[in-house]
N, C-alpha and C positions, 0 to 999 in steps of 0.2 A: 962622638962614638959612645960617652960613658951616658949620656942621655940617652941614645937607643938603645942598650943595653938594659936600660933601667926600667923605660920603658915597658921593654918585650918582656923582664921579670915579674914586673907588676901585671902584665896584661895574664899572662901564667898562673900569678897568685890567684888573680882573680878568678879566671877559669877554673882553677883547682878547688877553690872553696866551694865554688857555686855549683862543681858538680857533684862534691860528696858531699853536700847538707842535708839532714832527714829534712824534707819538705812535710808539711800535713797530708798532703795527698799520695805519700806513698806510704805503702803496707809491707812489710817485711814478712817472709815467707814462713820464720817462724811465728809473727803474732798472725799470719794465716791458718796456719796449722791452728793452732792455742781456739781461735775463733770459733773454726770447722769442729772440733770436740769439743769445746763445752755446747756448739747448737746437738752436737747429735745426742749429749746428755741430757737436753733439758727436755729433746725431742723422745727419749725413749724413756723418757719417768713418764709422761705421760700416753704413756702405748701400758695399755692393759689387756689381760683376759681372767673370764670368770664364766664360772655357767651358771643360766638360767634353766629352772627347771619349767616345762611345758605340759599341757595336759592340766585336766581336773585335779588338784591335787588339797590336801589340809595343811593353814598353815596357817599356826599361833602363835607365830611373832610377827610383833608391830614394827620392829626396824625392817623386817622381811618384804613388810606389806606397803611399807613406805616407800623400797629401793622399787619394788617393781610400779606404784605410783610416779615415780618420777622418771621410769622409761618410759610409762604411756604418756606420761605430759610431752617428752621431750618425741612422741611418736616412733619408738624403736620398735616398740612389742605393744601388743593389746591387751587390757587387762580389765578384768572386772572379778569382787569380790562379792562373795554371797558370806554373810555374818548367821549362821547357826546359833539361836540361845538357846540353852539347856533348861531344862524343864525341873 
């Protein structure tokens, strides 16, 4: 009897370990959450707005001329610059 009893403690222990072990495959609801905000942080640094000005317009700066150059590369806006020398 004290051998089935021993047994059935062990077979207990064992069930009890093996069912509250963090396994790698599971995910805790808090490092869920933790996950969920920092994606929607790295997601909204890059979410931007700015405006673009449209139309004929004058403009003497080169960082100016360069930002709307790399929207026509990248095909957002069409751009073309006429260069004016002064006389």
């Amino acid at each position: 009897m004290k051998k089935f009893i021993f047994i059935i403690m062990a077979f207990t222990a064992i069930i009890a370990f093996t069912s509250c072990s963090d396994s790698s495959d599971s995910l805790s609801s808090s490092t869920a959450k933790s996950l969920v905000k920092d994606e929607l942080k790295r997601q909204h640094e890059l979410v931007g707005a700015f405006s673009i000005r449209v139309g004929y317009f004058e403009c003497n700066d080169d960082v100016t001329r360069y930002q709307y150059k790399q929207l026509a590369a990248n095909e957002l806006i069409t751009y073309k610059c006429d260069i004016v020398k002064r006389n």
